[in-house]
N, C-alpha and C positions, 0 to 999 in steps of 0.2 A: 444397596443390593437387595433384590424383590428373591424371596424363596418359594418355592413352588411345592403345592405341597398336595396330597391327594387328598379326595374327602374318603372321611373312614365310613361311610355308611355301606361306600360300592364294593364289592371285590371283586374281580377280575383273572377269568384264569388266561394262563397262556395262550393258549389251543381254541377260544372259544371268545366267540363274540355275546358270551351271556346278559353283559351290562351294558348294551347299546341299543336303544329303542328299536321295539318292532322282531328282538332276535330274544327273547327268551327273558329278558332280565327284569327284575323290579324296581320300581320308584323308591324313592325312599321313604314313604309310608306304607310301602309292602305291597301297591297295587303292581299288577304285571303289565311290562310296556306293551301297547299292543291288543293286549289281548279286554275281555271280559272283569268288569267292574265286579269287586268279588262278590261272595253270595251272602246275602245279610237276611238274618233269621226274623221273620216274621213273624208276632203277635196277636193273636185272634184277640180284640179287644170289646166286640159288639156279638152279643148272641138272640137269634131270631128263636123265638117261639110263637105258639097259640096255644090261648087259652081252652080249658075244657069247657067251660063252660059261655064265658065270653061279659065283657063290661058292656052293661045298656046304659047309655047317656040319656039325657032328658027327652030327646026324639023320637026314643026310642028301635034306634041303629045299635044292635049288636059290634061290636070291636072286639073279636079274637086275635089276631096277628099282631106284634109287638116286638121291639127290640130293647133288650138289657145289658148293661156297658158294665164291662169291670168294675168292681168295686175301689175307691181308694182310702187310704188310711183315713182322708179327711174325712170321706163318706160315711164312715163306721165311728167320728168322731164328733160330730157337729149333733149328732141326732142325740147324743149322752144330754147335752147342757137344753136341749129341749124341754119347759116343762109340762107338756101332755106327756113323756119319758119318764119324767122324773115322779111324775104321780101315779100312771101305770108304766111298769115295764113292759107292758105287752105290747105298747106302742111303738115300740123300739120299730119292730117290724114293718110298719105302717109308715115312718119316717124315710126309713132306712131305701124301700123300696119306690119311695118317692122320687129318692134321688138317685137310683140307678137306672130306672128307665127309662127310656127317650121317648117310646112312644106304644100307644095303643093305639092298633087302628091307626086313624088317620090325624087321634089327637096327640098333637106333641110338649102340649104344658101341662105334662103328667105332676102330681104335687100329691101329698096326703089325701088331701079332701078327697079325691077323684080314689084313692086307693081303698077308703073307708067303706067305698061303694059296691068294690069286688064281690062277689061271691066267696064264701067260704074255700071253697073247692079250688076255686083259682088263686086265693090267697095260697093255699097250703102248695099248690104248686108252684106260685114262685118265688116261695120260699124255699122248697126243696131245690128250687135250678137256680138261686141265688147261691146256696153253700156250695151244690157243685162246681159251678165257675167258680166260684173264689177262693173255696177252700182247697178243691181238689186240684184247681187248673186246667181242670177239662172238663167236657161234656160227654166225652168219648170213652168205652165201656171197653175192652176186651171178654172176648163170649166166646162159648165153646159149643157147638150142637153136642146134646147130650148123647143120642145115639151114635152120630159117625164122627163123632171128633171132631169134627170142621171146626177152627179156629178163625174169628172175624170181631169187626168191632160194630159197633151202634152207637148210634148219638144220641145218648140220651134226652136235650136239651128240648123234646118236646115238639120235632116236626115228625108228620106223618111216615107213615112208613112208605117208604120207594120217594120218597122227596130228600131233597139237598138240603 
């Protein structure tokens, strides 16, 4: 003799066709019959800058515009056991920056060598939008106009002003 038995994930009221597809109810991983696949948070994991002053390659083509990718654990760990690292720490930086960026300009086998060659100025700036994104998690500033209050944000991450 066969038992019948209900599944315990659905419930079911009386009055209401809530657990029959297309009438309100959910699957049993939570999605809703019918409707819209749920809303799933999205991570900014690349961030676009230019430089101030701009990387000249041997041609002598200026490259300002670049993107920098999250940092990972590995990223911040691989550059320790380096030893141009290990003899200067200051190289950390130079490593470090090697491997989060994807691209300057229009070159995209960015590496130490090619970092060594920055300008000062552009070093220090992407090093300050390095700790931003990583440390902080954002690029984005909350601002207050000092005379009327106006509350708004900025992006710091070094695009021009009235640009995306």
């Amino acid at each position: 003799m066969m038992r019948r038995t209900a599944p315990s994930a659905m419930s079911v009221s009386a009055d209401s066709d809530a657990g029959a597809p297309g009438m309100g109810g959910h699957t049993q991983d939570g999605r809703p019959y019918g409707g819209a696949e749920p809303r799933r948070e999205t991570m900014r994991t690349e961030f676009a800058f230019e430089l101030p002053r701009g990387y000249v390659d041997e041609y002598g083509t200026v490259h300002r515009d670049g993107v920098m990718r999250l940092a990972t654990a590995r990223d911040e760990l691989v550059p320790l056991r380096d030893d141009r690292v290990r003899e200067n720490r200051a190289y950390l930086t130079v490593v470090l920056l090697g491997r989060v960026i994807t691209r300057i300009g229009t070159i995209t086998d960015v590496h130490p060598g090619l970092i060594e060659n920055f300008f000062a100025s552009d070093l220090a700036f992407l090093q300050d939008l390095y700790r931003r994104v990583n440390s902080e998690g954002r690029s984005r500033a909350a601002v207050a106009c000092p005379e009327c209050r106006h509350e708004f944000t900025v992006d710091l991450s070094g695009s021009r002003l009235g640009e995306p």
